[in-house]
C-alpha positions in Angstrom: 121.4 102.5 112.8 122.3 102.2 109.2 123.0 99.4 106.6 123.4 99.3 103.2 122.6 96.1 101.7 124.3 95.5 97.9 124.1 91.9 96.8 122.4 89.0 98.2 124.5 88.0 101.0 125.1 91.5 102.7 121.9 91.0 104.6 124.3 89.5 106.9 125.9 93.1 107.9 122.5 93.6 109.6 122.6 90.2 111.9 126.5 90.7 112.4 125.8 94.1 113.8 122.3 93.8 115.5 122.1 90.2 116.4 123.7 87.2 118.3 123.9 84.0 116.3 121.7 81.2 117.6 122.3 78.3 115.3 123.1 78.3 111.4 119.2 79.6 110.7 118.7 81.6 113.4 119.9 85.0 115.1 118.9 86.7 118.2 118.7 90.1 118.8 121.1 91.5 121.0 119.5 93.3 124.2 121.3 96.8 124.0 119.6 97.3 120.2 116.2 95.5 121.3 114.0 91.9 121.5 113.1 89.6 118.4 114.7 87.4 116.2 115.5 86.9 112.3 115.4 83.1 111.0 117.3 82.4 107.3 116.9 79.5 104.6 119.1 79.3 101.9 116.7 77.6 99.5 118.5 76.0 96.6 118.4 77.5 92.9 118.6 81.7 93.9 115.7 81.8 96.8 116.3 83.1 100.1 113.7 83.0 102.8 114.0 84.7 106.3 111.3 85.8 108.8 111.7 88.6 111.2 110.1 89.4 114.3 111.9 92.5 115.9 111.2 95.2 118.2 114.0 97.4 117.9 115.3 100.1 120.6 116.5 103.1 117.4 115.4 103.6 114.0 117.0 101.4 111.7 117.2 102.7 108.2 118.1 99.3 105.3 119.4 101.1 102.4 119.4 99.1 98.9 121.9 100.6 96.2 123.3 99.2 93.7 125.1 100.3 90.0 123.3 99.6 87.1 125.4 97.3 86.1 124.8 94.9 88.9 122.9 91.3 87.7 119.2 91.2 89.0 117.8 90.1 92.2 114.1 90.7 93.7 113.8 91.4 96.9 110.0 90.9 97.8 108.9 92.1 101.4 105.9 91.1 103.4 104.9 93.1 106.0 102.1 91.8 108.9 103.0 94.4 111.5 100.1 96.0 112.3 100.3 96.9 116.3 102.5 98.9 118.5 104.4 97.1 121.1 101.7 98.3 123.7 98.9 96.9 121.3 98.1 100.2 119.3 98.2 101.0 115.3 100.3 104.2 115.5 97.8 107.1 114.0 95.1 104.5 114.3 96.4 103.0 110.9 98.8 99.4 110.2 102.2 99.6 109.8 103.1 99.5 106.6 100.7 96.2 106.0 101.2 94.8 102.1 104.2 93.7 100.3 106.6 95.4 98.3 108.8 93.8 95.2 111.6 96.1 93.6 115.5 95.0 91.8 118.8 95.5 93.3 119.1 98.1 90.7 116.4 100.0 92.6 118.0 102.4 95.2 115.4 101.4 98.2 114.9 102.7 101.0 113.6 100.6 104.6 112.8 102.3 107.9 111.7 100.4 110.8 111.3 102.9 113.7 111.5 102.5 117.3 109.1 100.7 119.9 106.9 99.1 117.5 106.7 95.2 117.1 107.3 94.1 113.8 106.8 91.0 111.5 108.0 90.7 108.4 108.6 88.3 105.5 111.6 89.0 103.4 111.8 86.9 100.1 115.0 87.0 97.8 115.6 85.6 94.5 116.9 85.6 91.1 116.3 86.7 87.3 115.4 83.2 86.7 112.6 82.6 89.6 111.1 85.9 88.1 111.3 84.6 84.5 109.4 81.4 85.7 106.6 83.4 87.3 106.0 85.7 84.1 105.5 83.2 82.0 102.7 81.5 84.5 100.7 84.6 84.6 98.8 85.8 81.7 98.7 89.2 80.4 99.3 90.6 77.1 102.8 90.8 75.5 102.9 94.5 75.2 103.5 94.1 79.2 106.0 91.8 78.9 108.2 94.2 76.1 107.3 97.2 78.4 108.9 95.5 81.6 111.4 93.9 79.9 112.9 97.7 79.4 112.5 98.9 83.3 115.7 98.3 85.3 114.1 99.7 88.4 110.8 97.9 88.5 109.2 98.6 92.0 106.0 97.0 92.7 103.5 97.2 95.4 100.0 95.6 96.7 97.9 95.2 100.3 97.9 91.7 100.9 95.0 90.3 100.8 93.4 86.8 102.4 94.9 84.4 100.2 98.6 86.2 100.5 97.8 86.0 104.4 96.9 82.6 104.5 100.2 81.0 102.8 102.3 83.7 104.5 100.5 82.4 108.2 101.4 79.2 107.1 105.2 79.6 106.1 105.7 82.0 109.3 104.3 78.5 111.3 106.5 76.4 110.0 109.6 78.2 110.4 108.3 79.2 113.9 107.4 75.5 115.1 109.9 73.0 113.2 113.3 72.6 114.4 114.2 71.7 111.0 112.4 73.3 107.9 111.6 71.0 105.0 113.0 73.2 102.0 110.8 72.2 99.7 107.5 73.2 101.9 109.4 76.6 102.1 109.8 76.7 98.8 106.6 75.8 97.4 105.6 78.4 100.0 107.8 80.6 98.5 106.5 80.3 95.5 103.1 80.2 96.1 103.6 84.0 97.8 105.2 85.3 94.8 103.0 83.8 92.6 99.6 85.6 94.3 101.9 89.1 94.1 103.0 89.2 90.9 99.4 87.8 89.7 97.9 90.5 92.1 100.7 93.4 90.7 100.0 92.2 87.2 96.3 92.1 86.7 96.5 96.0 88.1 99.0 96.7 85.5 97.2 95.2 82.6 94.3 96.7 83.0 95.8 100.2 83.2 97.8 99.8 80.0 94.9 98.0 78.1 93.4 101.3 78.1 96.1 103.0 78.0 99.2 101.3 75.8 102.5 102.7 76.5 105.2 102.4 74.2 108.5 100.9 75.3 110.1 103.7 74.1 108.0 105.8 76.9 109.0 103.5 79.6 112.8 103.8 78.9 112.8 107.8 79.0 110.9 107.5 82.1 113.4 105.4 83.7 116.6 107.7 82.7 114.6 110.3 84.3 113.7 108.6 87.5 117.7 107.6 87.8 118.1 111.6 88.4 115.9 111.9 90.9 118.0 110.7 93.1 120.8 113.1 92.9 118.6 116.2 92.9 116.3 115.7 95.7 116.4 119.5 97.0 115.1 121.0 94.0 112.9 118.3 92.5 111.2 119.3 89.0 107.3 119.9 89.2 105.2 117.9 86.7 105.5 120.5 84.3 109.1 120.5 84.2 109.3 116.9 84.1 107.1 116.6 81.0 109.1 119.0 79.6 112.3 117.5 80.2 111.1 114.0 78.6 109.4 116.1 75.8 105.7 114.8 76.5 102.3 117.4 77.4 101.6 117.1 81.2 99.0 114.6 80.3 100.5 112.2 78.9 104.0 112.0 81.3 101.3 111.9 84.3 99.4 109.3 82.3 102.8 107.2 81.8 103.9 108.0 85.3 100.6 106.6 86.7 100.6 103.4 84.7 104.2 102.1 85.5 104.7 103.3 88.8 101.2 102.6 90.3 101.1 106.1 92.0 101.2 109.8 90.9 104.2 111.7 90.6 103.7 114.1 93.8 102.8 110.9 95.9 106.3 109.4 94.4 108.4 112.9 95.0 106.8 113.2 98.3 107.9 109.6 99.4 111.3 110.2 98.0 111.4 113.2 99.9 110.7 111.7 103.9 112.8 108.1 102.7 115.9 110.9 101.9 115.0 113.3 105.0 114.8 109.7 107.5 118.6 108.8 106.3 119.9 112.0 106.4 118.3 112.0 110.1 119.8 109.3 111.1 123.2 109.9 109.8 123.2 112.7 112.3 122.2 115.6 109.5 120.8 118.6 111.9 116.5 118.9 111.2 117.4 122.5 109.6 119.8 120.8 107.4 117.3 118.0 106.3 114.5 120.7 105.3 116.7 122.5 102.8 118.4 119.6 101.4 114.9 118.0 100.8 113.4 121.1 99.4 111.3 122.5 102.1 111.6 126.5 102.5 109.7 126.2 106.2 111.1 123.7 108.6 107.5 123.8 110.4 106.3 122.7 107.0 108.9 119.6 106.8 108.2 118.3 110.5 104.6 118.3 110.2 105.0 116.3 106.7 107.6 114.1 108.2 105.3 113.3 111.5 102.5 113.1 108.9 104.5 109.9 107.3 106.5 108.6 109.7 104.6 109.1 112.9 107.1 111.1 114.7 108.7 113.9 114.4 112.2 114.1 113.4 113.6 116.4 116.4 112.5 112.4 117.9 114.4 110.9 115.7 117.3 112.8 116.5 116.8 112.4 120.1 116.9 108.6 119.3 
């Protein structure tokens, strides 16, 4: 199954499609795609809030794309899946457990696989709710300048105890109240956001206290990651990539490190599987996948893919 999501309110191609509506908050899955349900408040001011608690029957792939000339939203997700439906972590690890913030601008990529019971938090809002939590958290203006200039800002962090707590409490009260006071949700909301971006931030400017990057720096790097995209089979190496952006190896991995919060083979290795997952599901044959994604060997692209996804992707296929 495949949806693209590309503004605030296509969320709602997913519950058309997968789900039976319950009431004006709630939606039931429907049996032939799996079990669970997906809950949605409308906050007022730009904040959406739904929980979801599925266990789907296929993969289903959520694609986020957008032009760049699109207005900002921020889609934060919060993830406490951590079991399989028969009580197991798949690979003895949790799925996917932290929280992830990125722009519609972002071209994003979700994948929720098969058989596996998952509970997740999805938070939407505006340029203004973000623009209200910047200016609550400290950390130096260079920070500020430097993010100001990234259209694709993707963010990531575990969650930790407090995050857990306040994200227990919201999924309770959605869970147990017939009707939601908005403004526990939304201080709720808040309160979530608030811990990430604090949590996101603090990482960030630490890095580039010791390490400054110039705005100018940030904006190369973003042109470059918007053609990453479109040449995913032959992806440069970091020497080519320095190259291209006219910086020593040193410095682009340096820059690369600092904004992105991972290195650049972790990042073109993740783009890789996200693309290779998609193309899988749109029916694209495993052959196919390896070349378009850059692999010479297709033993060498299943055992990466079953690496990161947990299966392999003649599975997915067969799904």
């Amino acid at each position: 199954m495949n949806f693209t999501f590309s503004n605030t309110n296509s969320f709602k191609s997913l519950t058309d499609v997968l789900c039976n509506k319950v009431d004006d908050n709630s939606y039931s899955i429907k049996k032939e795609y799996g079990k669970g349900t997906i809950k949605e408040y409308n906050i007022e001011n730009g904040l959406i809030i739904r929980t979801i608690e599925i266990c789907i029957k296929n993969p289903l792939l959520g694609k986020w794309s957008y032009s760049k000339e699109s207005l900002r939203e921020y889609y934060l997700f919060f993830n406490l899946s951590d079991t399989h439906e028969e009580g197991k972590t798949i690979n003895g690890e949790l799925i996917e457990e932290g929280a992830t913030a990125f722009t519609q601008n972002n071209d994003r990529i979700r994948v929720w696989l098969p058989n596996i019971s998952y509970k997740l938090l999805l938070i939407t809002f505006n340029q203004a709710w973000y623009d209200k939590l910047i200016k609550t958290i400290t950390f130096p203006n260079t920070i500020i300048s430097n993010l100001s200039s990234v259209n694709n800002l993707y963010l990531r962090t575990s969650i930790h105890s407090n995050s857990k707590i306040v994200l227990t409490q919201l999924f309770n009260e959605i869970e147990t109240q017939t009707q939601c006071s908005y403004t526990y949700l939304e201080i709720k909301a808040i309160e979530l956001m608030y811990i990430f971006f604090s949590e996101v931030f603090q990482t960030i400017s630490e890095e580039k206290h010791e390490h400054n990057v110039h705005p100018n720096d940030v904006k190369q790097l973003n042109i470059f990651m918007g053609t990453l995209n479109d040449n995913i089979e032959a992806l440069p190496n970091i020497k080519e990539a320095s190259e291209e952006l006219n910086m020593s190896e040193s410095k682009f991995q340096r820059i690369f490190k600092s904004i992105l919060g991972t290195t650049y083979y972790d990042f073109v290795f993740k783009l890789r599987m996200d693309t290779s997952m998609e193309l899988l599901i749109n029916k694209i044959s495993v052959t196919e996948v390896a070349i378009k994604t850059g692999y010479s060997s297709i033993g060498n692209f299943s055992n990466a893919f079953k690496r990161y996804f947990g299966m392999s992707p003649s599975e997915i296929v067969n799904h």
